[in-house]
Backbone bond lengths (Angstrom), bond angles and torsions (degrees), N, CA, C in turn:
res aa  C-N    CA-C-N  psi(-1)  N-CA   C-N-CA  omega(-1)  CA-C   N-CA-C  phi
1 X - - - 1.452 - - 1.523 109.60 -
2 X 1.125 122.07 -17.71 1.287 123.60 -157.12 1.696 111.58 -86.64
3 X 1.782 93.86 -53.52 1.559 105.73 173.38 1.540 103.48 -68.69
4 X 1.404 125.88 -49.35 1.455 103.77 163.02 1.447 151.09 -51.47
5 X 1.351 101.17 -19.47 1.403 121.33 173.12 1.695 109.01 -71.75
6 X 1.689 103.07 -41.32 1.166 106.50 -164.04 2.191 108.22 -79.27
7 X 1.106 78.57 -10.35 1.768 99.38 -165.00 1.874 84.58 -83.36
8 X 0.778 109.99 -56.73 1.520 104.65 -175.57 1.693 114.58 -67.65
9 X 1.324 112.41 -18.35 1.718 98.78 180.00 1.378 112.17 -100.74
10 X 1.714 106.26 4.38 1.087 126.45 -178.58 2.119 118.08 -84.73
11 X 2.105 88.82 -28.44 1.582 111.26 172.95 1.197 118.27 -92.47
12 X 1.779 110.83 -3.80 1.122 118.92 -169.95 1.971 101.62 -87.29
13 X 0.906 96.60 -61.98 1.612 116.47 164.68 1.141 108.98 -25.97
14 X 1.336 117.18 -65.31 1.474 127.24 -139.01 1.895 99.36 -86.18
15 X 1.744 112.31 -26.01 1.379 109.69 -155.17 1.914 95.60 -110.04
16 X 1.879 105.67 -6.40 1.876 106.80 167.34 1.625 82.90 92.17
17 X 1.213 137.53 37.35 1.824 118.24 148.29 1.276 100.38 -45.98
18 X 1.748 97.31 152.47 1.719 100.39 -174.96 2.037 88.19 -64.48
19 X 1.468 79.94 165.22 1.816 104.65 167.82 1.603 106.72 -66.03
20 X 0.933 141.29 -26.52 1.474 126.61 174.17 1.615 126.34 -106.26
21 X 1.355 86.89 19.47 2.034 90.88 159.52 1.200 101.04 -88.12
22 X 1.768 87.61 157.98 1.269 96.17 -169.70 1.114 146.02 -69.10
23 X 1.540 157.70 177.99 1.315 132.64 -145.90 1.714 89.84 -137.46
24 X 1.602 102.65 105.38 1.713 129.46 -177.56 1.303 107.86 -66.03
25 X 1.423 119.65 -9.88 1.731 109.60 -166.14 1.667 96.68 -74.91
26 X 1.253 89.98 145.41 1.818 94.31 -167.42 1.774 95.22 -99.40
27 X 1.475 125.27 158.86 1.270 131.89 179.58 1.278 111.77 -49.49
28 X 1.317 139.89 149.57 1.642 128.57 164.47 1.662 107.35 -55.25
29 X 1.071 115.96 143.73 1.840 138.33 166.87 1.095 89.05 -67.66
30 X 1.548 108.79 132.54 2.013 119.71 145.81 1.424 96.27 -54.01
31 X 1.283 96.52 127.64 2.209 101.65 159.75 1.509 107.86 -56.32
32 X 1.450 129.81 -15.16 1.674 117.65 174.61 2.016 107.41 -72.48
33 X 1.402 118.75 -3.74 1.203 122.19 -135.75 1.360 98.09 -116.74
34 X 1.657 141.72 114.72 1.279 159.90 -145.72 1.368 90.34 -85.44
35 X 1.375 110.60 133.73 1.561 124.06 160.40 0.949 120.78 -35.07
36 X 1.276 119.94 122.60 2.342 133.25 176.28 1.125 97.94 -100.17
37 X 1.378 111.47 114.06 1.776 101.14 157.97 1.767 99.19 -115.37
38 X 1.250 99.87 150.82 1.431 103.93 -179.74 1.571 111.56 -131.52
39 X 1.297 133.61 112.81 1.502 126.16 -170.23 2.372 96.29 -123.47
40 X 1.724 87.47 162.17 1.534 95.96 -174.64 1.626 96.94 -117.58
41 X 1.467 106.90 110.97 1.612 109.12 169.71 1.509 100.96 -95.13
42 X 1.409 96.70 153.22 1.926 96.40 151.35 1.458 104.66 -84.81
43 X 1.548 115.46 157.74 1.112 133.27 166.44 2.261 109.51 -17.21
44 X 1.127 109.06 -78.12 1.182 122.24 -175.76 1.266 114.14 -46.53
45 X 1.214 121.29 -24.23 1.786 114.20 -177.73 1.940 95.94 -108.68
46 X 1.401 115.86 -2.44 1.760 127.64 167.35 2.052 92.38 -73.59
47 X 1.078 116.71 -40.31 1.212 124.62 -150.87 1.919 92.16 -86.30
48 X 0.929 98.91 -21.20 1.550 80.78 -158.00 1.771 96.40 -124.95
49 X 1.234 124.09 15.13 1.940 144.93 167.13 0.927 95.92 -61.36
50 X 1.086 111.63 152.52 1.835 147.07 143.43 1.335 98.19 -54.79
51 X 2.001 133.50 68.41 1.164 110.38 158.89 1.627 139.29 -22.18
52 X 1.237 104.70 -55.09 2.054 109.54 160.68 1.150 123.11 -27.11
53 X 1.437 122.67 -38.94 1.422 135.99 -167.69 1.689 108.45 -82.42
54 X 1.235 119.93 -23.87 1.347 118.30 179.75 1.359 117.03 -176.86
55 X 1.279 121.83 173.78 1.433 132.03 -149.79 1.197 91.81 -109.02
56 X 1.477 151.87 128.49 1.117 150.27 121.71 1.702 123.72 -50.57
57 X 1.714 112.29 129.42 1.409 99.44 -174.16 1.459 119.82 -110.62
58 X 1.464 93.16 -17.18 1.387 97.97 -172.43 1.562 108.36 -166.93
59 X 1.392 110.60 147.51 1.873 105.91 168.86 1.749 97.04 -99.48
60 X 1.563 126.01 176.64 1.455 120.07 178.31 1.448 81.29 -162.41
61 X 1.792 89.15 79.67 1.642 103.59 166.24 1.750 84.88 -128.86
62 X 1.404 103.94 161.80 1.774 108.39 142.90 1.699 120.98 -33.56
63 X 1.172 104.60 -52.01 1.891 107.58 -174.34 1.161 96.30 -145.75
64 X 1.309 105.55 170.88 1.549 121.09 -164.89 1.078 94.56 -81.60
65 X 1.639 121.36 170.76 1.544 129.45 -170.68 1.341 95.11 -112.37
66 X 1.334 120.33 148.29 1.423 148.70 168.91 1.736 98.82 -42.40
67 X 1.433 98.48 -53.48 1.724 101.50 173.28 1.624 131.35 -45.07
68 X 1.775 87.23 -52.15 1.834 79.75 178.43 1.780 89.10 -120.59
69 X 1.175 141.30 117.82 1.235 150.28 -161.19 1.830 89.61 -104.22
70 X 1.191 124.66 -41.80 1.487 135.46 -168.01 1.454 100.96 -81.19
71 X 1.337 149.25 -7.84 1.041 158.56 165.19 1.412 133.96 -73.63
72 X 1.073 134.72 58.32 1.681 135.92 179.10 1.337 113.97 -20.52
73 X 1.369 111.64 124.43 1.479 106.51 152.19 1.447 117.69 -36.91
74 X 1.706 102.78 173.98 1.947 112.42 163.43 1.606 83.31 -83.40
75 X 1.089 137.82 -33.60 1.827 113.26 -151.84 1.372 91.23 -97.21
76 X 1.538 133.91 -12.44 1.628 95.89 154.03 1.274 133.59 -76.40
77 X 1.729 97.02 -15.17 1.391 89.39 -167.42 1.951 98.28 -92.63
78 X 1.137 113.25 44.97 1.370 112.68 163.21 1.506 105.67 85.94
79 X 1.666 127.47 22.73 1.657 126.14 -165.96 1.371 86.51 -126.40
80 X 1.249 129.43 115.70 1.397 131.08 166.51 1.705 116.06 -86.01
81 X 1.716 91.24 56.10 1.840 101.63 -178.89 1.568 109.33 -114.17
82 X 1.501 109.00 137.97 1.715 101.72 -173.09 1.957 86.82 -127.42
83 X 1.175 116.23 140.41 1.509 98.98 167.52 1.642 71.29 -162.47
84 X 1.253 104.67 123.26 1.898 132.22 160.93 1.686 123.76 -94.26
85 X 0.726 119.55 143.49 1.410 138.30 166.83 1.624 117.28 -93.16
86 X 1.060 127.55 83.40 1.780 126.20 -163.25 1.544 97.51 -118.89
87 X 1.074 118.77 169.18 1.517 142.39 178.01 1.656 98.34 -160.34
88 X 1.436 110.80 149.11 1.232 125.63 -178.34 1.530 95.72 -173.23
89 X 1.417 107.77 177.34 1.720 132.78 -172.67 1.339 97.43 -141.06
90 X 2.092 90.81 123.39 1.212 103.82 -171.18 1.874 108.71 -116.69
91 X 1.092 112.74 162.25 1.936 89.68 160.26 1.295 103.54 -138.52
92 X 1.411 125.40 178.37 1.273 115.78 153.05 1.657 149.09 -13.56
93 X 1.029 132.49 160.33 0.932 125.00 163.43 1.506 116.21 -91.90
94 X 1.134 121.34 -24.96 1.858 114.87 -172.29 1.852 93.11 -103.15
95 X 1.466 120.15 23.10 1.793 106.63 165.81 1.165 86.03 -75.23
96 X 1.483 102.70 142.50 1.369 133.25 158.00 2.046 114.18 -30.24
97 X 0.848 145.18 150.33 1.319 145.17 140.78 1.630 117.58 -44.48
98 X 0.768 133.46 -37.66 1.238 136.12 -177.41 1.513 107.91 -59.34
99 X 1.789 122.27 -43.61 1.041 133.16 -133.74 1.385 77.57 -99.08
100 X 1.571 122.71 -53.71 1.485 110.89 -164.07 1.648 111.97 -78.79
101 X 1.516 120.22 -0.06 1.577 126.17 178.13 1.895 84.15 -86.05
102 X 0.924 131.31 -13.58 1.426 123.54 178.96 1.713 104.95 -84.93
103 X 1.077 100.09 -58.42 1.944 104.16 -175.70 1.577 104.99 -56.67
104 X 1.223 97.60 -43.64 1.547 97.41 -171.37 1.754 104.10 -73.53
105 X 1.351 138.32 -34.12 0.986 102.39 155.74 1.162 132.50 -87.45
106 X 1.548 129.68 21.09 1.209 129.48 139.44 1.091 136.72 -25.37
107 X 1.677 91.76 -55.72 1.490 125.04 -163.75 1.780 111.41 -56.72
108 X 1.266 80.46 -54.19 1.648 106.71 -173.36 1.727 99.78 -73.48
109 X 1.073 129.26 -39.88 1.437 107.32 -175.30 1.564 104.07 -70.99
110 X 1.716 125.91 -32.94 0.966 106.97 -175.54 1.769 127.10 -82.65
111 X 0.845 95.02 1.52 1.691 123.12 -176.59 1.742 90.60 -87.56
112 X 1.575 127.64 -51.23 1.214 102.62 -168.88 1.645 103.94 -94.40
113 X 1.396 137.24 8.33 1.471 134.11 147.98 1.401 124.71 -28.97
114 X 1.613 127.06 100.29 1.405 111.94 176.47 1.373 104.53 -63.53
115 X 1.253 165.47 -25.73 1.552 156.56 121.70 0.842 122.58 10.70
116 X 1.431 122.83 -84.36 1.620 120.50 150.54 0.939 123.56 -40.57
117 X 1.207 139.86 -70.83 1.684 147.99 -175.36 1.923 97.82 -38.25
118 X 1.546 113.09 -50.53 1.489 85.91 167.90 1.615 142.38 -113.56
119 X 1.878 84.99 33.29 1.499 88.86 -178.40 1.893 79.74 -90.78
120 X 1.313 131.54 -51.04 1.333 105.49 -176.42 1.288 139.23 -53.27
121 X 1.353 110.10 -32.49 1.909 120.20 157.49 1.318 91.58 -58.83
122 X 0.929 171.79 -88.59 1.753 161.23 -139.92 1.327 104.03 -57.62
123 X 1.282 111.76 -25.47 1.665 110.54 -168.80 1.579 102.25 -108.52
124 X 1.168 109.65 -4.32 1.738 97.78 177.22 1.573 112.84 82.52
125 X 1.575 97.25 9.60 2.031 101.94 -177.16 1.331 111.58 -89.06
126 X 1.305 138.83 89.53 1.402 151.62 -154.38 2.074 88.04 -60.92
127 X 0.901 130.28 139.12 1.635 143.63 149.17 1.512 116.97 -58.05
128 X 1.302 135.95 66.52 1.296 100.78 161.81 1.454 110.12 -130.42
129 X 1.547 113.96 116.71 1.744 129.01 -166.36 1.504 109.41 -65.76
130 X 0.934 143.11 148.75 0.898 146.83 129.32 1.693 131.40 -94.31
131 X 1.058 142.60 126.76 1.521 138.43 169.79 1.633 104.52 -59.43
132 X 1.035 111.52 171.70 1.532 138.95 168.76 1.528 95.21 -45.87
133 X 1.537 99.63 -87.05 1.391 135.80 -174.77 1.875 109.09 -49.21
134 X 1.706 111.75 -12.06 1.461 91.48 -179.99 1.732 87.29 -105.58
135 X 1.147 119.74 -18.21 1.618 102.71 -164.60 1.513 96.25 -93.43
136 X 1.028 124.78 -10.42 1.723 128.98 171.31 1.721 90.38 -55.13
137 X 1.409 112.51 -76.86 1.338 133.88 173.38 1.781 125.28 -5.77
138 X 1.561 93.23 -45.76 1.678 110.56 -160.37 1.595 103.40 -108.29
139 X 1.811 110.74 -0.20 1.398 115.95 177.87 1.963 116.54 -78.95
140 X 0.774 93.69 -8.32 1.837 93.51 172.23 1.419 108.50 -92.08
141 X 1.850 122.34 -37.01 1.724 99.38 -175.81 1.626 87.90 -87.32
142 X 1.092 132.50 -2.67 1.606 119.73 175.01 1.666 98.30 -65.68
143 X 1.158 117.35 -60.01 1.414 137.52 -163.74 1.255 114.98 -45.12
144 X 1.600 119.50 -70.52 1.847 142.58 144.53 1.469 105.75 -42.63
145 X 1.496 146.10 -18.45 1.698 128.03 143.73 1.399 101.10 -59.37
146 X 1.249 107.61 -75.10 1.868 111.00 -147.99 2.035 95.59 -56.59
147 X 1.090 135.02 -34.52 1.259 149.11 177.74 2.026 98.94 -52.04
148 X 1.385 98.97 -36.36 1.238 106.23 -165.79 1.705 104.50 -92.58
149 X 1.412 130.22 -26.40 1.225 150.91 174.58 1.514 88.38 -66.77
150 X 1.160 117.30 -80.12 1.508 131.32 -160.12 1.653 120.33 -43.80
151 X 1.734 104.02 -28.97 1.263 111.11 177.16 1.466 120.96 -89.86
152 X 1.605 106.83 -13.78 1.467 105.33 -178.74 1.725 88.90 -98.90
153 X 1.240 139.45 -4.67 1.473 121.61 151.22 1.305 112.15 -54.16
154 X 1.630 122.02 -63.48 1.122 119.57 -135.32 2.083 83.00 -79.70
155 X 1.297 111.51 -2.85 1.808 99.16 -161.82 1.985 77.90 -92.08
156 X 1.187 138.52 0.70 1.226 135.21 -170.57 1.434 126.82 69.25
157 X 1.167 114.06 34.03 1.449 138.72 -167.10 1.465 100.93 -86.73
C-alpha cells in the first residue's frame, strides 16, 4: 500500500489533480510492523486468484457476484460503497430506430448463445444485460452518487 500510495501522489502531482484532493500518502509503518500490500481486482480476476495469496475483503457491487458467492459486499458489511465495472454498446443518438432494434437484437441473440454464454464462464466475464431503456433508467441515482462523491472532494473530505 505504501509504494502504491506513494506512486499515486506521485501521478497526482505530475498530471495537476486539483490541490484539494485528497492526500493518499499513507502514515509511516513502525519498522516492528510486517509489510501491507493492498491491491483492487474486479470480481473476475477475485474469481480466478490464488486464494492463498491474499485475503479478499469485500466486493462493492449492489449484490454479490455469481463469481465470488462467499464474498460480502462493502454495504453488508456496513460501507454504503457501490463502484461497478460495466461494458455495454452504445450508438448515436440520431441512428435511425431501425438500426438500434437490429443491434439490440444482436445483443440478445448473442447473450442467448450457449457458445458465448460459456466462452464467458471460461473467462470469468460475469453476464449481466442491461437494455437501453433499463440503464437509461439507473442513470439519475448513478448521477446524484457521483454528484455526491464529487462534493465531498471538492469539501476536501
Amino acid at each position: 500500500m505504501r509504494h502504491g500510495s506513494r506512486q499515486l501522489c506521485g501521478q497526482r502531482a505530475r498530471h495537476g489533480a486539483p490541490p484539494n484532493w485528497p492526500d493518499f500518502t499513507p502514515p509511516p509503518r513502525p519498522t516492528f510492523a510486517p509489510p501491507l500490500t493492498a491491491i483492487g481486482l474486479n470480481v473476475g480476476e477475485y474469481a480466478t486468484a490464488d486464494k492463498g495469496a491474499m485475503r479478499a475483503l469485500a466486493q462493492f457491487a449492489e449484490e454479490r457476484s455469481v463469481l465470488a458467492e462467499d464474498l460480502p459486499t462493502a454495504k453488508e458489511q456496513g460501507f454504503d460503497v457501490i463502484m461497478s465495472s460495466e461494458r455495454g454498446l452504445a450508438a448515436r443518438c440520431e441512428v435511425p430506430e431501425e438500426i438500434r432494434a437490429r443491434l439490440a437484437e444482436a445483443v440478445d441473440a448473442a447473450l442467448a448463445n450457449p457458445e458465448f454464454q460459456a466462452q464467458a464462464k471460461q473467462q470469468s466475464l460475469p453476464l449481466a444485460f442491461q437494455s437501453g431503456a433499463e440503464w437509461k433508467e439507473a442513470m439519475p441515482a448513478r448521477l446524484d452518487r457521483y454528484r455526491d462523491i464529487f462534493a465531498l472532494i471538492k469539501e476536501g473530505q
